[in-house]
MARBA-3410 file (N, C-alpha, C, O; in Angstrom, 1 decimal):
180
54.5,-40.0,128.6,54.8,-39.6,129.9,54.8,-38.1,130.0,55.3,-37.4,129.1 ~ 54.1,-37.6,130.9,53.8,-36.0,130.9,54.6,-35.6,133.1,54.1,-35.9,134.2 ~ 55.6,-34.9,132.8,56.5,-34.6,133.9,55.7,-32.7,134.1,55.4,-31.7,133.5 ~ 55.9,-33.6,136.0,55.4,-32.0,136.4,56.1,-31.8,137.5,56.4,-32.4,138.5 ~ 56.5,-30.3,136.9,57.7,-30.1,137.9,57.8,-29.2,139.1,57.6,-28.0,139.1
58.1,-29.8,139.8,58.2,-29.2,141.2,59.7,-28.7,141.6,60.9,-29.2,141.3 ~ 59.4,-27.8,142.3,60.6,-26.9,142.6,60.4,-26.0,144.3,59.5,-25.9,145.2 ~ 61.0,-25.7,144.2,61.1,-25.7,146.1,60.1,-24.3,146.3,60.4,-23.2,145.8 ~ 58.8,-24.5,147.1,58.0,-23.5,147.0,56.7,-23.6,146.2,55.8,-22.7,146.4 ~ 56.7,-24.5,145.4,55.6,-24.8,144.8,54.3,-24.8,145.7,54.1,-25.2,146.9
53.1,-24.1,144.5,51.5,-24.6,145.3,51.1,-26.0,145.7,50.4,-26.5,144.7 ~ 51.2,-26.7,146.6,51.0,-28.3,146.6,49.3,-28.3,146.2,48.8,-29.4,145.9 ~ 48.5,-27.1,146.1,47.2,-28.0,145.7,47.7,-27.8,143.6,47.7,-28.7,142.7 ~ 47.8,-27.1,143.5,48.1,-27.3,142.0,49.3,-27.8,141.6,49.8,-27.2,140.7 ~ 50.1,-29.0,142.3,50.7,-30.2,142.1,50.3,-31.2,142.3,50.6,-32.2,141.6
49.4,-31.3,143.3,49.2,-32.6,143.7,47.4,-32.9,143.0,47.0,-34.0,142.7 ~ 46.9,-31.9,142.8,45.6,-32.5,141.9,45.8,-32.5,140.7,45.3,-33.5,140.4 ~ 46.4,-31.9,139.8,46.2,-32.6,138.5,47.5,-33.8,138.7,47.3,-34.7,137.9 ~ 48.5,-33.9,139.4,49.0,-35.1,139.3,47.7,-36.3,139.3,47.5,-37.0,138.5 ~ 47.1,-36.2,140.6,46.1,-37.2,141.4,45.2,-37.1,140.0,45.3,-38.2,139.4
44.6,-36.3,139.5,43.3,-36.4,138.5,44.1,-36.8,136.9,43.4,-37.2,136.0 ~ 45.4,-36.6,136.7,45.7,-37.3,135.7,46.3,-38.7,136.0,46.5,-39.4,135.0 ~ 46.5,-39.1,137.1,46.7,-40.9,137.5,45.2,-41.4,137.6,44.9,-42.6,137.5 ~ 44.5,-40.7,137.8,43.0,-41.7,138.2,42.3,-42.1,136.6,41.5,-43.0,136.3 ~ 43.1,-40.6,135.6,42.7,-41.1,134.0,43.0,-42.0,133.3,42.5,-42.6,132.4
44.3,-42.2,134.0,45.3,-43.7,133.4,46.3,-42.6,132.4,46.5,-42.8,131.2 ~ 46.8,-41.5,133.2,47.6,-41.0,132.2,49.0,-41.0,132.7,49.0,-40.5,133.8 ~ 50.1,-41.3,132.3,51.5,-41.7,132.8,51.7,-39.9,133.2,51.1,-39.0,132.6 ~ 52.5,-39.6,134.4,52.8,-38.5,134.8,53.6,-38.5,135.6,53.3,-39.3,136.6 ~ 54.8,-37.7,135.8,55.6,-38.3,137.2,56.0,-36.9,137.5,56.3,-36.2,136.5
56.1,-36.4,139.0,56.6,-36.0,139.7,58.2,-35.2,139.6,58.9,-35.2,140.6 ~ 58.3,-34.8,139.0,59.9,-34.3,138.3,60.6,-33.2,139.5,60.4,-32.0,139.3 ~ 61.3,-33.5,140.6,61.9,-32.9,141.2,63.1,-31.5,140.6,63.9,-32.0,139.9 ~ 63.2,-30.4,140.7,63.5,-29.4,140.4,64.9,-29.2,141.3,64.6,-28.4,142.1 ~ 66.2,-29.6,141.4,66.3,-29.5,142.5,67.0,-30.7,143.9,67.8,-30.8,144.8
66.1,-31.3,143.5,66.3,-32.8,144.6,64.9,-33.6,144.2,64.3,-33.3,143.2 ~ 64.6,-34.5,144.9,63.8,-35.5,144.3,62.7,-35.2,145.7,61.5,-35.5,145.7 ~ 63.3,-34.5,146.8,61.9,-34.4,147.8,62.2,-32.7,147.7,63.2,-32.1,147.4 ~ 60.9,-32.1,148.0,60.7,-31.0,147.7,59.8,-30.5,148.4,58.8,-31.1,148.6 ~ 60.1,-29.1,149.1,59.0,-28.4,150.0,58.5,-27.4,149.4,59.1,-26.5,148.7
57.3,-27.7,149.6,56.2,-26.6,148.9,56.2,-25.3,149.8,56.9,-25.2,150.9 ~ 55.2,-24.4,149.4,54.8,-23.0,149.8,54.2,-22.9,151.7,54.0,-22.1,152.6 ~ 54.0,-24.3,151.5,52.9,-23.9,153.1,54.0,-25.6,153.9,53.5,-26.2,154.9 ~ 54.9,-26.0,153.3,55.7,-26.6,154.2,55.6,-27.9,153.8,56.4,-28.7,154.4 ~ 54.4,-28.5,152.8,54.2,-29.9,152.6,55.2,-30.4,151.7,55.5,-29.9,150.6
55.6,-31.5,152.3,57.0,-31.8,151.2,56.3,-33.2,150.3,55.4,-34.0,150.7 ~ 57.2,-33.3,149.0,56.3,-34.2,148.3,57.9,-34.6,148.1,58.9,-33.9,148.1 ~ 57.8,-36.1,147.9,59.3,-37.2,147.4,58.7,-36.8,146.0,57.4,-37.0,145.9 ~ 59.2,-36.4,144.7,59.4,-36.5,143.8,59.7,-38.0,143.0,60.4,-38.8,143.7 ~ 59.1,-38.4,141.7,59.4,-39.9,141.0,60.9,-39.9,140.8,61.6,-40.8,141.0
61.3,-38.6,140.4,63.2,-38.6,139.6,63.3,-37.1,139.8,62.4,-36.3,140.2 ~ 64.5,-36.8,139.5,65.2,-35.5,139.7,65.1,-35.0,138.1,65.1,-35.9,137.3 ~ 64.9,-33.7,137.6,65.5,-33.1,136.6,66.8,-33.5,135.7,66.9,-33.6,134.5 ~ 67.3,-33.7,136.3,68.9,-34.3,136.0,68.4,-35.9,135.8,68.9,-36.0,134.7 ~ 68.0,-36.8,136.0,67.5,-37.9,136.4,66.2,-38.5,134.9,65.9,-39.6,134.5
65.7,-37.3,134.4,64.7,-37.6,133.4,65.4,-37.7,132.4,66.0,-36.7,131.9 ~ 65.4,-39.1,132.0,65.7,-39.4,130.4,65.2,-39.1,129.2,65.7,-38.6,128.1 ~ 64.3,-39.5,129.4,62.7,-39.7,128.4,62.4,-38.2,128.2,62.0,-37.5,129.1 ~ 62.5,-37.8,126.9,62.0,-37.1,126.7,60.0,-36.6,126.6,59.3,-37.1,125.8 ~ 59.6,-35.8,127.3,57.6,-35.8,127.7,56.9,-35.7,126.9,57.5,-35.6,125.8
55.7,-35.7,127.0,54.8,-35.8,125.8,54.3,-34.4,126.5,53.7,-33.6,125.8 ~ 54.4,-34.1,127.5,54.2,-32.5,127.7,54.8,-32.2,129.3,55.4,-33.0,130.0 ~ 54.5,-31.2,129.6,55.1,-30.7,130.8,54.4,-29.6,131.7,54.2,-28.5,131.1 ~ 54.1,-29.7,133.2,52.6,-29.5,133.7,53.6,-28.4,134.8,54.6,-28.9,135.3 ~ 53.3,-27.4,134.9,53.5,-26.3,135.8,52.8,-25.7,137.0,51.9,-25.0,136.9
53.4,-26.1,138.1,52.1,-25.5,139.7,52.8,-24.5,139.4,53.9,-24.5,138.9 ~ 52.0,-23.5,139.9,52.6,-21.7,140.2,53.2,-21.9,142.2,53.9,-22.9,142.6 ~ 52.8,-20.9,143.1,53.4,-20.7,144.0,54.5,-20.0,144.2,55.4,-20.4,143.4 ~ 54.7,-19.0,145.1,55.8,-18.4,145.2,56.7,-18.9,146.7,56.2,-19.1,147.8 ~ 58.1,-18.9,146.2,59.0,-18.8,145.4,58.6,-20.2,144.0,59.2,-20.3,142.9
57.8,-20.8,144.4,58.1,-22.3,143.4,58.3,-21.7,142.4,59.4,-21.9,141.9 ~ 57.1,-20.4,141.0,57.3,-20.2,140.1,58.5,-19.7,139.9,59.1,-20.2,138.9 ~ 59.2,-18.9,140.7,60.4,-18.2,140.6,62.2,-19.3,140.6,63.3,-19.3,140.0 ~ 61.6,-20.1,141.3,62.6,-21.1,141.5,62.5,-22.2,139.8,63.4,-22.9,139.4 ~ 61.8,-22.2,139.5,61.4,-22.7,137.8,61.8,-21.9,137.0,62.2,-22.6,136.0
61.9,-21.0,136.8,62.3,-19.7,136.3,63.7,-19.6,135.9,64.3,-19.4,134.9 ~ 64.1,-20.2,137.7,65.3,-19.5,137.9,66.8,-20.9,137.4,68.0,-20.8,137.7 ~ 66.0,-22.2,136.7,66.5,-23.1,136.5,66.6,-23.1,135.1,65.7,-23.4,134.3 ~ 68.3,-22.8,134.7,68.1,-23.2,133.0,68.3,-24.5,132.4,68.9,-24.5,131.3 ~ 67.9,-25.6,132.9,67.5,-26.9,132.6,66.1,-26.9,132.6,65.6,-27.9,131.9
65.1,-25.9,133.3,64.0,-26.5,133.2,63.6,-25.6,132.6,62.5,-26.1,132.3 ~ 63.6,-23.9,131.9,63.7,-23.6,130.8,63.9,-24.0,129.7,63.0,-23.6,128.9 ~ 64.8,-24.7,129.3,65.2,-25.9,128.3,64.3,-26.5,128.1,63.6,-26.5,127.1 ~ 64.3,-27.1,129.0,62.9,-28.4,129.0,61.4,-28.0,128.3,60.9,-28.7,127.4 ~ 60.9,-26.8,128.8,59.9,-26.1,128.5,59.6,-25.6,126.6,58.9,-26.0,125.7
60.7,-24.8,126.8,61.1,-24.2,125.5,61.0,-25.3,124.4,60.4,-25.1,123.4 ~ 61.8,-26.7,124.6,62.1,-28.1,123.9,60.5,-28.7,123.6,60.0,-29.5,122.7 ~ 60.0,-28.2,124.6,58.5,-29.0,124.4,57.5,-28.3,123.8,56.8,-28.7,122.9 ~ 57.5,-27.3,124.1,57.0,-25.8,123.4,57.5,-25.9,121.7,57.2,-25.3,120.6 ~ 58.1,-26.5,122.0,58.8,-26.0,120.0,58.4,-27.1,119.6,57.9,-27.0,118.5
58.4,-28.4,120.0,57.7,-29.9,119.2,56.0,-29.8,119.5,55.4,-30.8,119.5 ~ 55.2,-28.7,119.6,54.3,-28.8,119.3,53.6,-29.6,120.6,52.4,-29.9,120.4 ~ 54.1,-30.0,121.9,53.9,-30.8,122.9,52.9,-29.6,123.9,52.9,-28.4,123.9 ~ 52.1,-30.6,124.8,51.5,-29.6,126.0,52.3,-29.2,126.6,53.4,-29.8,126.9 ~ 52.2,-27.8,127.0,52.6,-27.0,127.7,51.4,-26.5,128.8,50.3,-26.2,128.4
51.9,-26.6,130.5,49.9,-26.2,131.2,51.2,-25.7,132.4,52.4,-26.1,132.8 ~ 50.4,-24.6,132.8,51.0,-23.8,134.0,49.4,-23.1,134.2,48.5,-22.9,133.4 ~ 49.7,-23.0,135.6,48.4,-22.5,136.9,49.0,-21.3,138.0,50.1,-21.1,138.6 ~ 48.3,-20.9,138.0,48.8,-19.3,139.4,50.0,-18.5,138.6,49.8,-17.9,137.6 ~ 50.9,-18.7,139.2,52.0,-17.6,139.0,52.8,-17.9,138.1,53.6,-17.0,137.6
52.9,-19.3,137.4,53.9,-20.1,136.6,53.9,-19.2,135.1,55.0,-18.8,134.6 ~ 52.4,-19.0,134.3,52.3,-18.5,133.1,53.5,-17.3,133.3,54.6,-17.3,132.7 ~ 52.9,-16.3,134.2,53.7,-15.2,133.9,55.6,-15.5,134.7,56.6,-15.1,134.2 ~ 55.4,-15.9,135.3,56.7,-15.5,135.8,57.8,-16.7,135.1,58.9,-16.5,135.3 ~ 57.6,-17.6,134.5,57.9,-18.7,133.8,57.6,-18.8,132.8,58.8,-18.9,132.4
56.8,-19.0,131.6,56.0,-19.1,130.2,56.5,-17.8,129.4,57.2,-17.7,128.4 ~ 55.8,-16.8,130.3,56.2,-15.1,129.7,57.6,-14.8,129.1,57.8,-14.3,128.0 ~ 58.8,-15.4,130.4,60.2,-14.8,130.0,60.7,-15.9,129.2,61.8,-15.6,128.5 ~ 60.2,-17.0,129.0,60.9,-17.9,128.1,60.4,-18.2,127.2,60.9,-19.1,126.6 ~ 58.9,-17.5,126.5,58.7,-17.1,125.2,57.7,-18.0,124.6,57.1,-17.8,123.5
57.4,-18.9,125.3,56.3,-19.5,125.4,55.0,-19.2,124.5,54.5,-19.6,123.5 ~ 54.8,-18.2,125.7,53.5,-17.1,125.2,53.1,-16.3,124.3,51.9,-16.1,124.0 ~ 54.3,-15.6,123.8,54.4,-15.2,122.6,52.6,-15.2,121.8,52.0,-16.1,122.2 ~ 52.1,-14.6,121.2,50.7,-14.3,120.4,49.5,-14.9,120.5,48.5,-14.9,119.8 ~ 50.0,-16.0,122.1,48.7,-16.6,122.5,48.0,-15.9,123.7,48.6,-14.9,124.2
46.9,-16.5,124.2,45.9,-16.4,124.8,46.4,-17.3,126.1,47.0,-18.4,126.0 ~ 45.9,-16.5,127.3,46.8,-17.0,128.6,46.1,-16.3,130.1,45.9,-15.1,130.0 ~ 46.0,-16.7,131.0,45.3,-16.9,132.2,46.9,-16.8,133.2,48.1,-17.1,132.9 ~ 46.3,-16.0,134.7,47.6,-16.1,135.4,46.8,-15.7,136.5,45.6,-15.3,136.5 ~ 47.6,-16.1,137.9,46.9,-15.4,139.3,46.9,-13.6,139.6,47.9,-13.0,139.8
45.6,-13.2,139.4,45.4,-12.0,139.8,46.2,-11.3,140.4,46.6,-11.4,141.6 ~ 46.9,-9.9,139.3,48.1,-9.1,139.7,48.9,-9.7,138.8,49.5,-8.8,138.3 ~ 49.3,-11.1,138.2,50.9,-11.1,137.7,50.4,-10.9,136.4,51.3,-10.8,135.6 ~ 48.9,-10.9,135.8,48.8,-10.4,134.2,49.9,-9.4,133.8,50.5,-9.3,132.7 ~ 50.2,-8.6,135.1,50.9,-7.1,134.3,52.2,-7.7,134.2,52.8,-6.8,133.6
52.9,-8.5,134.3,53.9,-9.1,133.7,53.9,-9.8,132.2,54.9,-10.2,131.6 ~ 52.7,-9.8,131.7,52.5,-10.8,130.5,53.1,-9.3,129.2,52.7,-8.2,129.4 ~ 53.8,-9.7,128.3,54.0,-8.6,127.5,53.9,-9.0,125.9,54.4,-8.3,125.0 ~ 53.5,-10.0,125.7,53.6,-11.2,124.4,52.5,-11.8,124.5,52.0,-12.0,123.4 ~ 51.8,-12.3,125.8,50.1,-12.8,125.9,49.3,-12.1,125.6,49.4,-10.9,125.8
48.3,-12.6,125.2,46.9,-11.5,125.6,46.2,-12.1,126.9,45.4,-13.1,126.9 ~ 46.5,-11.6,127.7,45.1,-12.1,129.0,44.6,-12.5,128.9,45.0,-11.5,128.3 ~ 43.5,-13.5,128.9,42.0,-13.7,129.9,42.2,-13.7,131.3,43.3,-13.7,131.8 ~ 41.0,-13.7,131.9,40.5,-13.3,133.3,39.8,-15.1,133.3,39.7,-15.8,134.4 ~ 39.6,-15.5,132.1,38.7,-17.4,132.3,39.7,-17.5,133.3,40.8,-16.9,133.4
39.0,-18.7,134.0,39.4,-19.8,134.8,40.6,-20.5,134.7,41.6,-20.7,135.4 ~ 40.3,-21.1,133.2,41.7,-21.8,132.6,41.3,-21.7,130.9,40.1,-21.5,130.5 ~ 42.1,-21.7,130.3,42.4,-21.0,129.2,43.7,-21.9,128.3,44.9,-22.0,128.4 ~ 42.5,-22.4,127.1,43.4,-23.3,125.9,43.6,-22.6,124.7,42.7,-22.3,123.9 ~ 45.0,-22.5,124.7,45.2,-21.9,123.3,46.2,-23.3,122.6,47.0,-24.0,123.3
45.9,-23.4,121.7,46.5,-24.8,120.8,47.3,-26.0,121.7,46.8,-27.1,122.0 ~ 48.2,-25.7,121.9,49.2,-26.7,123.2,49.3,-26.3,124.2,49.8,-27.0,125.2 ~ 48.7,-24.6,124.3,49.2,-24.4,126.1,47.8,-24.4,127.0,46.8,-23.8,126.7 ~ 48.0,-24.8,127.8,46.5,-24.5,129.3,47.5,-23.9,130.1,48.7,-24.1,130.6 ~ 46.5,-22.8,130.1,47.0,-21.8,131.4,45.5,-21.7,132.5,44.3,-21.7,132.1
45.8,-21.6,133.8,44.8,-21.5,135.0,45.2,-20.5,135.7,46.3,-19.8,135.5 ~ 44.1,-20.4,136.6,44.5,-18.8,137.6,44.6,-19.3,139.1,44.2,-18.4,139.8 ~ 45.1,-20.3,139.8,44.9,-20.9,141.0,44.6,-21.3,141.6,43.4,-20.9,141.7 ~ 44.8,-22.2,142.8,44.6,-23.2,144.1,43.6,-23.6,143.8,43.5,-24.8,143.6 ~ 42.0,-22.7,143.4,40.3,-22.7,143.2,40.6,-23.2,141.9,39.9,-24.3,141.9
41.0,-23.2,140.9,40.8,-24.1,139.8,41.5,-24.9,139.7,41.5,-25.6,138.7 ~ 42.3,-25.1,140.6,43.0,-27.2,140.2,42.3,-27.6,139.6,42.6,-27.6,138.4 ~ 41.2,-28.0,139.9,40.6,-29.6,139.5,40.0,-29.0,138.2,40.2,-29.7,137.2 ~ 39.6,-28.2,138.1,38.9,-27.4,136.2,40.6,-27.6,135.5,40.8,-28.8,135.1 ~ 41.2,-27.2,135.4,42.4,-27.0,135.2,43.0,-28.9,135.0,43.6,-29.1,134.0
43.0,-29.9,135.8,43.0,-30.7,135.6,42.5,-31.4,135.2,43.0,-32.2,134.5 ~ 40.9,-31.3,135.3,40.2,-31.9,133.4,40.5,-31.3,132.4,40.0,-31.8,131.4 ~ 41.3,-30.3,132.3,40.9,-29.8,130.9,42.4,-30.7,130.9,42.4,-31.4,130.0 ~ 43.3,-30.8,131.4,44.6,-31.1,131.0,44.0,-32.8,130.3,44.3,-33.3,129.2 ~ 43.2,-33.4,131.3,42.9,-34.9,130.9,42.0,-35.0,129.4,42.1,-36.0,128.6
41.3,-34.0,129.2,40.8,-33.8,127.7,41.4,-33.5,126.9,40.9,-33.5,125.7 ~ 42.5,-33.0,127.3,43.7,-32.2,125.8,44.1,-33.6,125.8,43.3,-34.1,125.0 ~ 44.9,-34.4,126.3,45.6,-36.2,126.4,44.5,-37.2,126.0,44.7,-38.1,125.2 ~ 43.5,-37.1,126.7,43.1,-38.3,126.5,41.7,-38.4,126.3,41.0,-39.4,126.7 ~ 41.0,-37.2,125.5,39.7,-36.7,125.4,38.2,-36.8,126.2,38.0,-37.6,127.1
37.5,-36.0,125.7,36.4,-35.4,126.6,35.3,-37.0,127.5,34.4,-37.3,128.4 ~ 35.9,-37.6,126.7,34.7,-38.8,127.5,35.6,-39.1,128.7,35.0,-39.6,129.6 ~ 36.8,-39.0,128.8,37.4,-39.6,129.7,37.4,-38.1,130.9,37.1,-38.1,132.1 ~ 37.6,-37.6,130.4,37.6,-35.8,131.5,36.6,-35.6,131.9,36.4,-35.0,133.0 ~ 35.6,-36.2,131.3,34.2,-36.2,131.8,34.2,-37.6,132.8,33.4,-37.3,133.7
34.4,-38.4,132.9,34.4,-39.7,133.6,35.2,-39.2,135.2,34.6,-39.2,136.3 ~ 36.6,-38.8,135.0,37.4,-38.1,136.4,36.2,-36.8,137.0,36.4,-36.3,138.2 ~ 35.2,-36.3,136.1,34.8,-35.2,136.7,34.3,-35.7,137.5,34.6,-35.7,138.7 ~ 33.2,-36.3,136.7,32.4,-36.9,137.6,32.6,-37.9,138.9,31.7,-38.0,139.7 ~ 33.5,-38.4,138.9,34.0,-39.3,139.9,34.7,-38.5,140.8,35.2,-39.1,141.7
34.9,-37.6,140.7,35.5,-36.5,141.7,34.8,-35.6,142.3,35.2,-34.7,143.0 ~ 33.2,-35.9,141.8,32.2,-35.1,142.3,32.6,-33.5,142.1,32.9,-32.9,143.2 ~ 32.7,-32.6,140.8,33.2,-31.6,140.3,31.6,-31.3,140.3,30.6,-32.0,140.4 ~ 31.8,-30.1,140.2,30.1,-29.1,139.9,30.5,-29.1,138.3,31.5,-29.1,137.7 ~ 28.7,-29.2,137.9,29.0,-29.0,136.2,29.0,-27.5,136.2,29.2,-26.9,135.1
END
């Protein structure tokens, strides 16, 4: 099970597509409320979350990060879901954040530390332990990092080929009508 967590302010397109493109792979993923179990995103769309933070038993097989502001800041600003991060991060598990999440989330909680990392244009200057890329999305051993809203769906195949490899990421591309 791979939990993606939402928190009040989140980008709903980089929550709700790689949720949507990792359920169409057949990959368990649920909805992880930050907060409460319904949750309003950045532009007012509220998503009912599967379970609350408090609520997740099961420890994940990884853990999936929308950026958006306040959303990244409100992730940040949660030391349960720090915890969570860090816990997954140290067992060698996926770690994937998009837009604002790498830097304002990944960065202070150490994450990132001597890898290679992607963020929404302007918050690089926050990264002080990454090294940048400018790519699209960007795999360094367990972490995918993306640059926003425009790369959901790249950003969610690659997450479907780290889990459940390239014939199947390739199968969601193409059924989602992606440009090669």
């Amino acid at each position: 099970m791979y939990a993606l967590l939402l928190a009040p302010g989140f980008e709903e397109v980089e929550a709700v597509t790689p949720a949507d493109f990792l359920r169409r792979a057949g990959i368990d993923v649920r909805l992880v409320g930050v907060g409460g179990r319904l949750v309003e995103g950045s532009h007012g769309i509220r998503l009912e979350a599967d379970l609350t933070l408090e609520e997740l038993a099961e420890e994940p097989e990884g853990v999936i990060l929308p950026g958006g502001m306040p959303g990244a800041a409100n992730l940040a600003a949660s030391p349960a879901a720090v915890e969570l991060i860090r816990r997954v991060h140290s067992q060698g598990r996926l770690v994937a954040a998009i837009c604002a999440a790498p830097a304002v989330v990944l960065e202070p909680a150490g994450v990132l530390a001597g890898k290679r990392a992607t963020c929404f244009p302007g918050f690089e200057e926050r990264f002080t332990t990454a090294r940048f890329s400018a790519s699209r999305v960007v795999v360094d051993g367990n972490l995918i990092t993306s640059r926003g809203p425009g790369t959901a769906a790249e950003f969610a195949v690659k997450l479907i080929e780290h889990i459940a490899g390239r014939e199947k990421a390739q199968e969601v591309h193409r059924r989602t009508l992606q440009r090669s």
